[in-house]
mmCIF file of the N, C-alpha and C atoms, coordinates in Angstrom:
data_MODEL
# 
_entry.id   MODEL 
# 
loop_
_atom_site.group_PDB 
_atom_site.id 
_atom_site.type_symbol 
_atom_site.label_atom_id 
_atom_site.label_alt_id 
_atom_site.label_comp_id 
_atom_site.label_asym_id 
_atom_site.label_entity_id 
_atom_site.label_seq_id 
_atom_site.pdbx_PDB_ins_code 
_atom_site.Cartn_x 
_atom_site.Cartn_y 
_atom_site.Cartn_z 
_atom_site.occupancy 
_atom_site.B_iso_or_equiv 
_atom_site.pdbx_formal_charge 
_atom_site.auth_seq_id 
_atom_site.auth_comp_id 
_atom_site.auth_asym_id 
_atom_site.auth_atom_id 
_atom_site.pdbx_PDB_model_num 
ATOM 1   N N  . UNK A 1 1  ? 2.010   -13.861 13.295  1.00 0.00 ? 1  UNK A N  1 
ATOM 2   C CA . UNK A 1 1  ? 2.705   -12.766 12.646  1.00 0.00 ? 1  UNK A CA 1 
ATOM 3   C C  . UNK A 1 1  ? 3.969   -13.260 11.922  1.00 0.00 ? 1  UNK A C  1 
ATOM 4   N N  . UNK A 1 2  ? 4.730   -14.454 12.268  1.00 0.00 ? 2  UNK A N  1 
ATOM 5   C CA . UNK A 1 2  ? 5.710   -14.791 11.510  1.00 0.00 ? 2  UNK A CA 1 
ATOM 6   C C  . UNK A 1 2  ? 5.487   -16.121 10.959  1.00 0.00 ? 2  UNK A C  1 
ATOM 7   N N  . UNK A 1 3  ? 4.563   -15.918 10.617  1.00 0.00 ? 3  UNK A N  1 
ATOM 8   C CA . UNK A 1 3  ? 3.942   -17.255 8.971   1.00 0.00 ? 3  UNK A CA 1 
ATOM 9   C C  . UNK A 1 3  ? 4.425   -16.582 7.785   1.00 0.00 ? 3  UNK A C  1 
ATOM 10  N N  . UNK A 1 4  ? 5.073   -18.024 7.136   1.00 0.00 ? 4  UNK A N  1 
ATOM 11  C CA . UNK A 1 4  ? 5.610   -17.224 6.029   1.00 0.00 ? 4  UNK A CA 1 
ATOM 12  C C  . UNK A 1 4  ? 4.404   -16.547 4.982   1.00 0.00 ? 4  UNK A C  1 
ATOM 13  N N  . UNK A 1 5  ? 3.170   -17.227 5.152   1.00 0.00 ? 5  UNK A N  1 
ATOM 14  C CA . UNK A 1 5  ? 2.323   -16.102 3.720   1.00 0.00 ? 5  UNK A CA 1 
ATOM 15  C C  . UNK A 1 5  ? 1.862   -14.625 4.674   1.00 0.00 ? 5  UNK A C  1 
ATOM 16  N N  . UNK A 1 6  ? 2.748   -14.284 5.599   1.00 0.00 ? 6  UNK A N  1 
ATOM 17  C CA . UNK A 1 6  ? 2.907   -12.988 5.990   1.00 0.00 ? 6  UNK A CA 1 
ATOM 18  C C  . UNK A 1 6  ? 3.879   -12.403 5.144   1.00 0.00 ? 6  UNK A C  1 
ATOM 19  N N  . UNK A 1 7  ? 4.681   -12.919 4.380   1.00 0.00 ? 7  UNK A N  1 
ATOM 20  C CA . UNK A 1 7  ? 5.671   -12.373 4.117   1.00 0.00 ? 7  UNK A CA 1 
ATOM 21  C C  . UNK A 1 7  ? 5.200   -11.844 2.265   1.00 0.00 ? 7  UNK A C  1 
ATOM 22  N N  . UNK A 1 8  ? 5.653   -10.438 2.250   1.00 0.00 ? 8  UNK A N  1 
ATOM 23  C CA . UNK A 1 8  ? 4.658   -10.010 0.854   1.00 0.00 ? 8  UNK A CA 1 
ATOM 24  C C  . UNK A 1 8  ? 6.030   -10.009 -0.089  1.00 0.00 ? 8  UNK A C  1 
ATOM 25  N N  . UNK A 1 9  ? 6.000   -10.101 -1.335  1.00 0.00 ? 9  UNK A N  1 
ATOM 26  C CA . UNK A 1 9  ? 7.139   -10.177 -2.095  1.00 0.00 ? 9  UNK A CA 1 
ATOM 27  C C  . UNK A 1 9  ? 7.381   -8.871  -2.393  1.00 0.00 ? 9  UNK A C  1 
ATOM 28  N N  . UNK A 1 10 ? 8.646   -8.372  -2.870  1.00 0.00 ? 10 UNK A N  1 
ATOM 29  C CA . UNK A 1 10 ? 8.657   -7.230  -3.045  1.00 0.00 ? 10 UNK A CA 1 
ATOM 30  C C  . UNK A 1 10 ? 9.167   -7.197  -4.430  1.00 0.00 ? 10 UNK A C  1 
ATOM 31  N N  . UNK A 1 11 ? 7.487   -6.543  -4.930  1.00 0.00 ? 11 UNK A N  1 
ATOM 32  C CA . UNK A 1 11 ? 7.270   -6.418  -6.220  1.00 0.00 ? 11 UNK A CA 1 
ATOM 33  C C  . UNK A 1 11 ? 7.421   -5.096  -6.748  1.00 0.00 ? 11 UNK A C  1 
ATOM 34  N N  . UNK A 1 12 ? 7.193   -4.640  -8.174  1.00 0.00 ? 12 UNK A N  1 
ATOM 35  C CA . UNK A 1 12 ? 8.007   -3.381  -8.684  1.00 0.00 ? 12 UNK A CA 1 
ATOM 36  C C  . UNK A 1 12 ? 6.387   -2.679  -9.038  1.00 0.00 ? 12 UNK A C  1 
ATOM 37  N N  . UNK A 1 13 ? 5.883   -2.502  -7.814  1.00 0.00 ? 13 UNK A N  1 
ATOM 38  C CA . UNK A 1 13 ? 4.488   -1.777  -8.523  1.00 0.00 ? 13 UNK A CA 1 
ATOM 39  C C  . UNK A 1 13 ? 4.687   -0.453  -8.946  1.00 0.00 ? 13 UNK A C  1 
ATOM 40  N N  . UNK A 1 14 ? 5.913   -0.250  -9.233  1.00 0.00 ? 14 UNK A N  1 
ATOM 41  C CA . UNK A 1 14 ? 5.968   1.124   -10.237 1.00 0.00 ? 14 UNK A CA 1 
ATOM 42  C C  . UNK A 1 14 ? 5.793   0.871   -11.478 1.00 0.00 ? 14 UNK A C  1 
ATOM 43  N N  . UNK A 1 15 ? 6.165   -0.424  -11.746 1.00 0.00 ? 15 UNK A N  1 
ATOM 44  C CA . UNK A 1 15 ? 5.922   -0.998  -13.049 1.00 0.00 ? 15 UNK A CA 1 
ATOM 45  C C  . UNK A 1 15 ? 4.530   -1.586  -13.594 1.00 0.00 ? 15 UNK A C  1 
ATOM 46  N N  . UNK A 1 16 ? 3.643   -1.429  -12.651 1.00 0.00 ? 16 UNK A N  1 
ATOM 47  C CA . UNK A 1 16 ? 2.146   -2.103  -13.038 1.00 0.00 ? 16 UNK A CA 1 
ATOM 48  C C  . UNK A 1 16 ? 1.859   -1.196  -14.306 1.00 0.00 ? 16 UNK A C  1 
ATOM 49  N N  . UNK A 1 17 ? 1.537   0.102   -14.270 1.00 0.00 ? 17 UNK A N  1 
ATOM 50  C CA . UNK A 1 17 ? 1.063   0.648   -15.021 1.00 0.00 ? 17 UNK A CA 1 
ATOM 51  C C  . UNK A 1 17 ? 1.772   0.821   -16.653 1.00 0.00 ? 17 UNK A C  1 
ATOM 52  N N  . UNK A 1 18 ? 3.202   0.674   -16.856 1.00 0.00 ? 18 UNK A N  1 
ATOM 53  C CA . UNK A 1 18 ? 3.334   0.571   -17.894 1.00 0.00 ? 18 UNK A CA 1 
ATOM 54  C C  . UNK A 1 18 ? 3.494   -0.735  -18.592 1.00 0.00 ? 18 UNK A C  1 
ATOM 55  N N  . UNK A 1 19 ? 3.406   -1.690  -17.631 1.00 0.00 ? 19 UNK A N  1 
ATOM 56  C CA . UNK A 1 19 ? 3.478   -3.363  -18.075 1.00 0.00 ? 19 UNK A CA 1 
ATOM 57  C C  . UNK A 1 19 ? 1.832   -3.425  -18.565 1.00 0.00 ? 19 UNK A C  1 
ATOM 58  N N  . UNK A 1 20 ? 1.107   -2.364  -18.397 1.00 0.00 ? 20 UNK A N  1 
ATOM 59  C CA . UNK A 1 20 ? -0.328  -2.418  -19.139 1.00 0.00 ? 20 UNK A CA 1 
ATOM 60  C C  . UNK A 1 20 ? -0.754  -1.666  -20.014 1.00 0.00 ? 20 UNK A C  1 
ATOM 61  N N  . UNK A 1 21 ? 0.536   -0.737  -20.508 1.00 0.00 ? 21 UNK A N  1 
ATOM 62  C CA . UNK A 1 21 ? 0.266   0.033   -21.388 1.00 0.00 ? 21 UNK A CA 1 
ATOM 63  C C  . UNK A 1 21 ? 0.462   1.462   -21.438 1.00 0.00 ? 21 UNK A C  1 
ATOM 64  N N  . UNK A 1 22 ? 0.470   1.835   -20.048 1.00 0.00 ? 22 UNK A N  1 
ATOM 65  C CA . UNK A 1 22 ? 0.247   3.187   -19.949 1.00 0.00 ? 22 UNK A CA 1 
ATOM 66  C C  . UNK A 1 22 ? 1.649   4.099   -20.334 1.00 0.00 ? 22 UNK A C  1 
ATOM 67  N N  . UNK A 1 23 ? 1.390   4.891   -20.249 1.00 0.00 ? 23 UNK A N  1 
ATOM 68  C CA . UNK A 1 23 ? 2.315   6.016   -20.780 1.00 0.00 ? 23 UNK A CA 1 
ATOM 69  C C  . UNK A 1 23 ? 2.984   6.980   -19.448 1.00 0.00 ? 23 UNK A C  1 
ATOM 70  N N  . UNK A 1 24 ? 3.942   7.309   -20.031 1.00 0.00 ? 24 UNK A N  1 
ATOM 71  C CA . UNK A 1 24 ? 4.619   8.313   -19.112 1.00 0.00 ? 24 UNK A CA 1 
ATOM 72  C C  . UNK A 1 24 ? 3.402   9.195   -18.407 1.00 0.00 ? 24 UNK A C  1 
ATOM 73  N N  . UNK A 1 25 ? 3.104   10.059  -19.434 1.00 0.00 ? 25 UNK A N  1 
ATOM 74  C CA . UNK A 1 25 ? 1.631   11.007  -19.254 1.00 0.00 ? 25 UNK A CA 1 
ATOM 75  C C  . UNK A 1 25 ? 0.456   10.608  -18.548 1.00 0.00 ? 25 UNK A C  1 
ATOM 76  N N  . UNK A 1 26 ? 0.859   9.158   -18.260 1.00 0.00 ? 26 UNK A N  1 
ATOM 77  C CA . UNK A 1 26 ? -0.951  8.531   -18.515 1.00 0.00 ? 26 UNK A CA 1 
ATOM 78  C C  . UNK A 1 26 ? -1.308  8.108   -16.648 1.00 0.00 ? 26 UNK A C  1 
ATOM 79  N N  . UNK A 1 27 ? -0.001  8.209   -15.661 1.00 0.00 ? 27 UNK A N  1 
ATOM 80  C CA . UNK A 1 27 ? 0.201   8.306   -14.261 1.00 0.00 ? 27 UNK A CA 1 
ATOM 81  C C  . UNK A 1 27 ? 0.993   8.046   -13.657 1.00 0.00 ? 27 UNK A C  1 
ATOM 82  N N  . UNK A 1 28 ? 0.494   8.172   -12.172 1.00 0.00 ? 28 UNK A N  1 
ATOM 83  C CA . UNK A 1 28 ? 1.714   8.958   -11.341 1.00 0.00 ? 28 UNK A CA 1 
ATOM 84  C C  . UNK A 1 28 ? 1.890   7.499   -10.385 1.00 0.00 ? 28 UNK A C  1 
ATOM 85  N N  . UNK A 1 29 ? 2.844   7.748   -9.928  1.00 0.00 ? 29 UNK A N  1 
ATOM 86  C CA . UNK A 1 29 ? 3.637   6.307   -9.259  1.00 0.00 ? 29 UNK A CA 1 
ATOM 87  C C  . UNK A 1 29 ? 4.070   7.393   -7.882  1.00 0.00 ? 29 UNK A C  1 
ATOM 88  N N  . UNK A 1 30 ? 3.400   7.369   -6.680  1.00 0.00 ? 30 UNK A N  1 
ATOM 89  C CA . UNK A 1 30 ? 4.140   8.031   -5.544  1.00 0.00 ? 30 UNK A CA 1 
ATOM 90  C C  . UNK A 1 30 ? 4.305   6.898   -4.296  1.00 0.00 ? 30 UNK A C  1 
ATOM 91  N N  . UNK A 1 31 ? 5.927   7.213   -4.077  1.00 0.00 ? 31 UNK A N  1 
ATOM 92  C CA . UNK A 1 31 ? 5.995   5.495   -2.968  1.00 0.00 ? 31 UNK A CA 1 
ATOM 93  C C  . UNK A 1 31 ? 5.938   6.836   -1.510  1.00 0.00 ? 31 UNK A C  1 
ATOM 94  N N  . UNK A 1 32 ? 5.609   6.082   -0.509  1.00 0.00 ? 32 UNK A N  1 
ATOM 95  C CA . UNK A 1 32 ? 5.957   6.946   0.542   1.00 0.00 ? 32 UNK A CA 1 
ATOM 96  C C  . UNK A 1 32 ? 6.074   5.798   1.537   1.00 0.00 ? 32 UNK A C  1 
ATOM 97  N N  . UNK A 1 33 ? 6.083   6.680   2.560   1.00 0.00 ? 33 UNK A N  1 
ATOM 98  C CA . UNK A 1 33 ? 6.918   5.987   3.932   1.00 0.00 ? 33 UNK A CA 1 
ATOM 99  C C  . UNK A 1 33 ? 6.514   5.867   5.649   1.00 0.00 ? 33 UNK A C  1 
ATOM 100 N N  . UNK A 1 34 ? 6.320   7.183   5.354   1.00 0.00 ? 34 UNK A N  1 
ATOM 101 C CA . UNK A 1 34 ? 5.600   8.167   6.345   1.00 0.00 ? 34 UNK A CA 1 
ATOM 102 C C  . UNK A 1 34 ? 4.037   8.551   6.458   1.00 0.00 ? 34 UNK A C  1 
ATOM 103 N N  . UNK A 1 35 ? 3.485   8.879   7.535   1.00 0.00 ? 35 UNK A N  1 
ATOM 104 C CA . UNK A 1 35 ? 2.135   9.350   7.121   1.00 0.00 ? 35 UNK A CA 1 
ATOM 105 C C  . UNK A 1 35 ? 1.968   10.415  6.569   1.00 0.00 ? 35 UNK A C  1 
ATOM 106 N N  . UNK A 1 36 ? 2.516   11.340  6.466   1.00 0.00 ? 36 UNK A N  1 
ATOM 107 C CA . UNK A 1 36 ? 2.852   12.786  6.377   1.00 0.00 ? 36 UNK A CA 1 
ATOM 108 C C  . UNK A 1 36 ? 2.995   12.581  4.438   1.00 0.00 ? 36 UNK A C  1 
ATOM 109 N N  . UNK A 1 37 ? 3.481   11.385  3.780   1.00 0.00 ? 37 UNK A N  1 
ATOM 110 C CA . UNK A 1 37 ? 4.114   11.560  2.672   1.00 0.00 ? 37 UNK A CA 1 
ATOM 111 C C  . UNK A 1 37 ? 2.409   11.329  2.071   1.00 0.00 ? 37 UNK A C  1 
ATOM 112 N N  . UNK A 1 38 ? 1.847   9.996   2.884   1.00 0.00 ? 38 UNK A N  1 
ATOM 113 C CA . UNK A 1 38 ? 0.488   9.141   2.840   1.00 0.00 ? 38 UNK A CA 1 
ATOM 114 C C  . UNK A 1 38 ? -0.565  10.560  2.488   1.00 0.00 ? 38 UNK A C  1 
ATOM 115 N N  . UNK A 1 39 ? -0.315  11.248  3.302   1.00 0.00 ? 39 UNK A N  1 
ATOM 116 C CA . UNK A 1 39 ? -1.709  12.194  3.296   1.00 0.00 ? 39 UNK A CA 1 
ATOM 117 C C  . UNK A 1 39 ? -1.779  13.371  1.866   1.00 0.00 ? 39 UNK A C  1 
ATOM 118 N N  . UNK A 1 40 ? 0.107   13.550  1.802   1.00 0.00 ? 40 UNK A N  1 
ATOM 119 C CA . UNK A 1 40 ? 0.180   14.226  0.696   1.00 0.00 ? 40 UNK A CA 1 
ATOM 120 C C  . UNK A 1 40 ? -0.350  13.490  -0.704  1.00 0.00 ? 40 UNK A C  1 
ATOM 121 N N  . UNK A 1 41 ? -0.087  11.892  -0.243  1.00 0.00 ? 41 UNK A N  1 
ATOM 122 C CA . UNK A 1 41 ? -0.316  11.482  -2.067  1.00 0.00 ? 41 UNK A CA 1 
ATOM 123 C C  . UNK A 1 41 ? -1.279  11.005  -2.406  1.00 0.00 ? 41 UNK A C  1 
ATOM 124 N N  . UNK A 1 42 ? -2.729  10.898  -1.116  1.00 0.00 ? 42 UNK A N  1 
ATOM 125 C CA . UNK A 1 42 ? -3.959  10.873  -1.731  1.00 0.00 ? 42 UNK A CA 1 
ATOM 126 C C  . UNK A 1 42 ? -4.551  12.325  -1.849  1.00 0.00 ? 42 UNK A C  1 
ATOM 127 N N  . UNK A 1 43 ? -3.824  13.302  -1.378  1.00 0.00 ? 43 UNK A N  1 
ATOM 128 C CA . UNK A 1 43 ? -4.347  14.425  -1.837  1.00 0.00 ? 43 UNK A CA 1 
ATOM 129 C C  . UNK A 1 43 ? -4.173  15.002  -2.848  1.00 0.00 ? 43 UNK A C  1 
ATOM 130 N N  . UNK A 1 44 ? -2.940  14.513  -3.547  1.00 0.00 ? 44 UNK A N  1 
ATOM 131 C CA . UNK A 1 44 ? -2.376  14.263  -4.928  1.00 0.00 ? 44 UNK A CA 1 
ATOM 132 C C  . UNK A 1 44 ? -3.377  13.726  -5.735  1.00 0.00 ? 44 UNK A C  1 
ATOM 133 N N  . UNK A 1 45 ? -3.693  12.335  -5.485  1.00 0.00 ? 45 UNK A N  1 
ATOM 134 C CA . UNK A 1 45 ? -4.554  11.417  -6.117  1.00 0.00 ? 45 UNK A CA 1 
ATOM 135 C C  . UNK A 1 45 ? -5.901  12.081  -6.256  1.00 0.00 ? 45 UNK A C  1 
ATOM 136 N N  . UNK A 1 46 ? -6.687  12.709  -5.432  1.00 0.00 ? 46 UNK A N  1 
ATOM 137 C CA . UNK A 1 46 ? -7.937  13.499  -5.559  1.00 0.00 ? 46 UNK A CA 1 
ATOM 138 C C  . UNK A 1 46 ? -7.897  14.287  -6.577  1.00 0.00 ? 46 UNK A C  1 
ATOM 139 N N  . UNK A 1 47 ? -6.992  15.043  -6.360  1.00 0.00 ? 47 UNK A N  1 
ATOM 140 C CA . UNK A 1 47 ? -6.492  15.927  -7.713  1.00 0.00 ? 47 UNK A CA 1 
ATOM 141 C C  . UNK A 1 47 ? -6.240  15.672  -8.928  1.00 0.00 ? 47 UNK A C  1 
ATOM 142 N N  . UNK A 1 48 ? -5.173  14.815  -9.364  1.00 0.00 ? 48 UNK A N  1 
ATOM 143 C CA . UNK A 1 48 ? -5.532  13.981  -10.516 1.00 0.00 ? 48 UNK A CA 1 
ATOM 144 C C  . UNK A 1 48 ? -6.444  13.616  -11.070 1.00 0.00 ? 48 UNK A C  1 
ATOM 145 N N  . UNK A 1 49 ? -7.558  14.172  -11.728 1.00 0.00 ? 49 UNK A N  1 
ATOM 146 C CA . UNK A 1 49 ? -8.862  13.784  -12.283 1.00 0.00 ? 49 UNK A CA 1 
ATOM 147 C C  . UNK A 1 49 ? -8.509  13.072  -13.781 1.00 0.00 ? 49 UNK A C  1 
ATOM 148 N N  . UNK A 1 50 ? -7.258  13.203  -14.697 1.00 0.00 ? 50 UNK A N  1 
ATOM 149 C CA . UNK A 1 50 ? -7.242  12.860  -15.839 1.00 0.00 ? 50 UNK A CA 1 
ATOM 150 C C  . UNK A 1 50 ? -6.015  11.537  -15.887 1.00 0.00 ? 50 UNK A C  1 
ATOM 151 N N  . UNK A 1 51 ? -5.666  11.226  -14.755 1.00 0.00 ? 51 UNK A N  1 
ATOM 152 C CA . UNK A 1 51 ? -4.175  10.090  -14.746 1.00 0.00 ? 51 UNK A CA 1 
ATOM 153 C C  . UNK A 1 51 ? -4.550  9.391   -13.264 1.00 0.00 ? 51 UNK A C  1 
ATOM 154 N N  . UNK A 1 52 ? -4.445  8.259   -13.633 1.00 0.00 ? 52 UNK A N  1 
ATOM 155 C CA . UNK A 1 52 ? -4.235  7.049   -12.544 1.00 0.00 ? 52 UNK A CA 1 
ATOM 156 C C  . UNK A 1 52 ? -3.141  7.183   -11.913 1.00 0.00 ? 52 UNK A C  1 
ATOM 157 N N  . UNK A 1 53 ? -3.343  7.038   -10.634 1.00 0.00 ? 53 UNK A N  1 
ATOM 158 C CA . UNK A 1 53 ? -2.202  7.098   -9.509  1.00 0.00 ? 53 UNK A CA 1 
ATOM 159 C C  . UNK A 1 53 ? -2.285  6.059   -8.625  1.00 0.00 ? 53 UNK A C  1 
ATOM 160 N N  . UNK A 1 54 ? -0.760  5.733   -8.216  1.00 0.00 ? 54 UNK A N  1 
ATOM 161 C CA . UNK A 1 54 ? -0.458  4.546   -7.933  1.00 0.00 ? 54 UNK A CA 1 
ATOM 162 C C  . UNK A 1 54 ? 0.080   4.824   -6.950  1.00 0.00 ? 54 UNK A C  1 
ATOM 163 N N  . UNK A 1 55 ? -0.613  4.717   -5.470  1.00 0.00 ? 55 UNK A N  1 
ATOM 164 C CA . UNK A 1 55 ? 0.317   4.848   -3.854  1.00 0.00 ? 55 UNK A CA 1 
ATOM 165 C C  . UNK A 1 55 ? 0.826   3.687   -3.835  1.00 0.00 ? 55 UNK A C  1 
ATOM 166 N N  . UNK A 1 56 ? 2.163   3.477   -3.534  1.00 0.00 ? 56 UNK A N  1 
ATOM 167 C CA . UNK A 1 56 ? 3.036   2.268   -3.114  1.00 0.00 ? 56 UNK A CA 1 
ATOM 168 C C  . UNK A 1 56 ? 3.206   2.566   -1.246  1.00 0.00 ? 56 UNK A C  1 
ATOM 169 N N  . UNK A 1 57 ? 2.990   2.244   -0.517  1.00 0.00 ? 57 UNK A N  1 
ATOM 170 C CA . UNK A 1 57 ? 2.869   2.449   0.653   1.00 0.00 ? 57 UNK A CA 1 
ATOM 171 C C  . UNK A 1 57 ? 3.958   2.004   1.514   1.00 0.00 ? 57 UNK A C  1 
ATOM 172 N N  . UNK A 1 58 ? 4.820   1.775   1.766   1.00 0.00 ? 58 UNK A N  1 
ATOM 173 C CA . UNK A 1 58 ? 5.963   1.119   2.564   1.00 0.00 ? 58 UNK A CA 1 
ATOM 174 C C  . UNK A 1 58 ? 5.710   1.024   3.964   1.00 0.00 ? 58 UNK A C  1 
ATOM 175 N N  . UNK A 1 59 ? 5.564   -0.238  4.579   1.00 0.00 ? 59 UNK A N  1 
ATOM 176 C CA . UNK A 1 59 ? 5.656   -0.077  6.005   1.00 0.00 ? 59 UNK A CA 1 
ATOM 177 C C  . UNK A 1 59 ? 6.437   -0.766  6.793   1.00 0.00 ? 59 UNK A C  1 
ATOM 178 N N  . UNK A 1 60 ? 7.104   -1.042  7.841   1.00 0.00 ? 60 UNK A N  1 
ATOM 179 C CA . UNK A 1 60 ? 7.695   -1.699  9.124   1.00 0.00 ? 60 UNK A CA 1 
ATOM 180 C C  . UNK A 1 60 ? 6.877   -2.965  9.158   1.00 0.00 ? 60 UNK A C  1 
ATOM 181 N N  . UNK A 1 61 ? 7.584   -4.062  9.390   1.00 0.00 ? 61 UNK A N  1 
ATOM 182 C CA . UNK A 1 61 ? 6.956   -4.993  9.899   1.00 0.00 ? 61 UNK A CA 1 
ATOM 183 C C  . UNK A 1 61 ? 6.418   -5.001  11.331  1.00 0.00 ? 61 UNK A C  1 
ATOM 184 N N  . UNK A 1 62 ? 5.326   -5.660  11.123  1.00 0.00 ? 62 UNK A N  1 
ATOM 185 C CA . UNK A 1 62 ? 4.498   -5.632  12.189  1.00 0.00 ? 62 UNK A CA 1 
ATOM 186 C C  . UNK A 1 62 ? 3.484   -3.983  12.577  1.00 0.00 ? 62 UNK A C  1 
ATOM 187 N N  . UNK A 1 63 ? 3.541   -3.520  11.670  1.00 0.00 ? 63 UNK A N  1 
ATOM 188 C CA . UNK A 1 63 ? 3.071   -1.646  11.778  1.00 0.00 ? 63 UNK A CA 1 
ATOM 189 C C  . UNK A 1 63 ? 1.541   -2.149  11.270  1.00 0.00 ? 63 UNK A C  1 
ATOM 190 N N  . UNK A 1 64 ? 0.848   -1.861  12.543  1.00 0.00 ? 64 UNK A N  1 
ATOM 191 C CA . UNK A 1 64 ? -0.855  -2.233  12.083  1.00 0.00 ? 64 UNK A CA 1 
ATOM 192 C C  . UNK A 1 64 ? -1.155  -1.034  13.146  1.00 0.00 ? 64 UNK A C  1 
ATOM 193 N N  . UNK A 1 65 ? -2.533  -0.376  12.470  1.00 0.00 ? 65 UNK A N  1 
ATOM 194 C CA . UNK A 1 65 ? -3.633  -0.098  14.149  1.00 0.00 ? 65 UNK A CA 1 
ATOM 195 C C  . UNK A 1 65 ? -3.693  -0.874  15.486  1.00 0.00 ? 65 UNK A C  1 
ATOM 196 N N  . UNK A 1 66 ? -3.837  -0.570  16.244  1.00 0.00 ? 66 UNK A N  1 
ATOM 197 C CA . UNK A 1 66 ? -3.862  -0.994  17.676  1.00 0.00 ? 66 UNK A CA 1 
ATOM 198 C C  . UNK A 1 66 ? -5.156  -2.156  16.972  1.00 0.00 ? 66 UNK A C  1 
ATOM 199 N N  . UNK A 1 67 ? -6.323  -0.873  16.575  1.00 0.00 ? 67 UNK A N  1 
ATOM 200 C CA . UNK A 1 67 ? -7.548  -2.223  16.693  1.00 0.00 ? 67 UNK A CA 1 
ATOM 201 C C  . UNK A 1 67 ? -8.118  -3.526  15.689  1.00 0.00 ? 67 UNK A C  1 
ATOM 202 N N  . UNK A 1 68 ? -6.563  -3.031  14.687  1.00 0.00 ? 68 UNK A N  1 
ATOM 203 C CA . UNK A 1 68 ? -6.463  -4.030  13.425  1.00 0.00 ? 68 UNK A CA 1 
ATOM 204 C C  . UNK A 1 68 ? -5.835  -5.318  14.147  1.00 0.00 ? 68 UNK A C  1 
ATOM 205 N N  . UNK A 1 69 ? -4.558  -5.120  15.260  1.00 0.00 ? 69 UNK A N  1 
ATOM 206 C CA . UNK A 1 69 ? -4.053  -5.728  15.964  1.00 0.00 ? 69 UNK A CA 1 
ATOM 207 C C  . UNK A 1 69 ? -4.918  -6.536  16.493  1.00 0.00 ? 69 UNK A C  1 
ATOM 208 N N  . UNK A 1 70 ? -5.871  -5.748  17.455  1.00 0.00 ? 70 UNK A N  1 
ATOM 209 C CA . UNK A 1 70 ? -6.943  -6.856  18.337  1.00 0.00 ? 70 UNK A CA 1 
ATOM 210 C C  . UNK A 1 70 ? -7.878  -7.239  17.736  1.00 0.00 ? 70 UNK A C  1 
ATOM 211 N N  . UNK A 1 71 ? -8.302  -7.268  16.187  1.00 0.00 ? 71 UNK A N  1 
ATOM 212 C CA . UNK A 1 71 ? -8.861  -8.574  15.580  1.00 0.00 ? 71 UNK A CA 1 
ATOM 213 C C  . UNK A 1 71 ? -8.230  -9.401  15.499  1.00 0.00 ? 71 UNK A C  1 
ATOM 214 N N  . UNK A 1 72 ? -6.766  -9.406  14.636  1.00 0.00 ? 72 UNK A N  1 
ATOM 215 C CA . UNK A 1 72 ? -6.480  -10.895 14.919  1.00 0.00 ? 72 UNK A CA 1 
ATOM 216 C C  . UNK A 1 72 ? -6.023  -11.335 15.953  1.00 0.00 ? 72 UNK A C  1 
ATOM 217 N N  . UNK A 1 73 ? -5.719  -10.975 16.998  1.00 0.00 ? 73 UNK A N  1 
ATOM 218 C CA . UNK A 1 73 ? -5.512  -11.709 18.199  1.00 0.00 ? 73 UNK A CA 1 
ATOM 219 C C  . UNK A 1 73 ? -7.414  -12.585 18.172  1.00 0.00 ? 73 UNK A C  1 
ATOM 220 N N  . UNK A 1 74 ? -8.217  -11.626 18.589  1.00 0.00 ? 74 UNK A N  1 
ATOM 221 C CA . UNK A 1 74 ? -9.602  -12.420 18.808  1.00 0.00 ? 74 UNK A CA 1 
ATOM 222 C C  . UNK A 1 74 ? -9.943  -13.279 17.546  1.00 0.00 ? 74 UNK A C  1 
ATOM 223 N N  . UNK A 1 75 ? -9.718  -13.363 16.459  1.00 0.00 ? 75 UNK A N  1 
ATOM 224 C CA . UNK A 1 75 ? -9.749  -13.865 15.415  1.00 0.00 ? 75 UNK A CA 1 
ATOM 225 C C  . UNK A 1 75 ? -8.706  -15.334 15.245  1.00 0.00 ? 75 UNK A C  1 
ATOM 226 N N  . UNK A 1 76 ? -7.540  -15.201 16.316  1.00 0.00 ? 76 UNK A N  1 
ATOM 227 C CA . UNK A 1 76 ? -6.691  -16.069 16.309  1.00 0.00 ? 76 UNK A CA 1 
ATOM 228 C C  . UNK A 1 76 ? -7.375  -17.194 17.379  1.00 0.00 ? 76 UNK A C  1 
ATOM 229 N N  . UNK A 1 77 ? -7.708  -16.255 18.668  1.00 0.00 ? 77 UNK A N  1 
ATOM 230 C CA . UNK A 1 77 ? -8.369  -17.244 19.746  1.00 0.00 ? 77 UNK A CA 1 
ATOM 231 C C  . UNK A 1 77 ? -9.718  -18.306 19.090  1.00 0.00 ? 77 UNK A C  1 
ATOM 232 N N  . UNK A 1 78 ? -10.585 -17.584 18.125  1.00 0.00 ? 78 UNK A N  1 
ATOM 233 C CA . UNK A 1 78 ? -12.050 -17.951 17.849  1.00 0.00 ? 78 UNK A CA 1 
ATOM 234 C C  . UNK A 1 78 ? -11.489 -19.245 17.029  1.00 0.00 ? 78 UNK A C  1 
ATOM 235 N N  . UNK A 1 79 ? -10.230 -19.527 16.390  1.00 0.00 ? 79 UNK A N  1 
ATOM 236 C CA . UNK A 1 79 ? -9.884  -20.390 14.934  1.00 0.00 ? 79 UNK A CA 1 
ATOM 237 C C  . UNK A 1 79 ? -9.053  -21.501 15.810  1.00 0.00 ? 79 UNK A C  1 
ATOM 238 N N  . UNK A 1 80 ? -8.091  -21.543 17.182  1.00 0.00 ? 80 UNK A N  1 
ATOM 239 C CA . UNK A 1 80 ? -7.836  -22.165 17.726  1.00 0.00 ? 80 UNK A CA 1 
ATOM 240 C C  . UNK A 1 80 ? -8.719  -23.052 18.941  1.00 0.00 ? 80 UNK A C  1 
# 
């Protein structure tokens, strides 16, 4: 867990979409934090049928599923 290519850069993915062209009009950029923000902005995203949307997701280090967790532990044992 503390290898550095754990470590993700913190990039401006609000900026993906107009570094490719897109337009104000053309989609939506929602960062969230929370699950509560998570559930609102793919329900957002469903909705959007005519504009690309862009979840930026923010999390805590070390914030996984319990059973995302116990692959790599067993995944760590199988490689050592």
């Amino acid at each position: 867990m503390n290898e550095p290519y754990n470590d993700v850069p913190k990039y401006r993915y609000d900026l993906i979409a107009p570094a490719f062209g897109a337009n104000d009009d053309q989609y939506d950029f929602i960062e969230v934090s929370i699950e509560e923000e998570l559930i609102a902005a793919m329900k957002k995203a469903d909705q959007e049928t005519d504009k690309m949307v862009i979840v930026q997701a923010n999390m805590g280090m070390k914030d996984a599923p319990a059973q995302l967790i116990e692959t790599g532990i067993r995944f760590k044992a199988q490689n050592h």
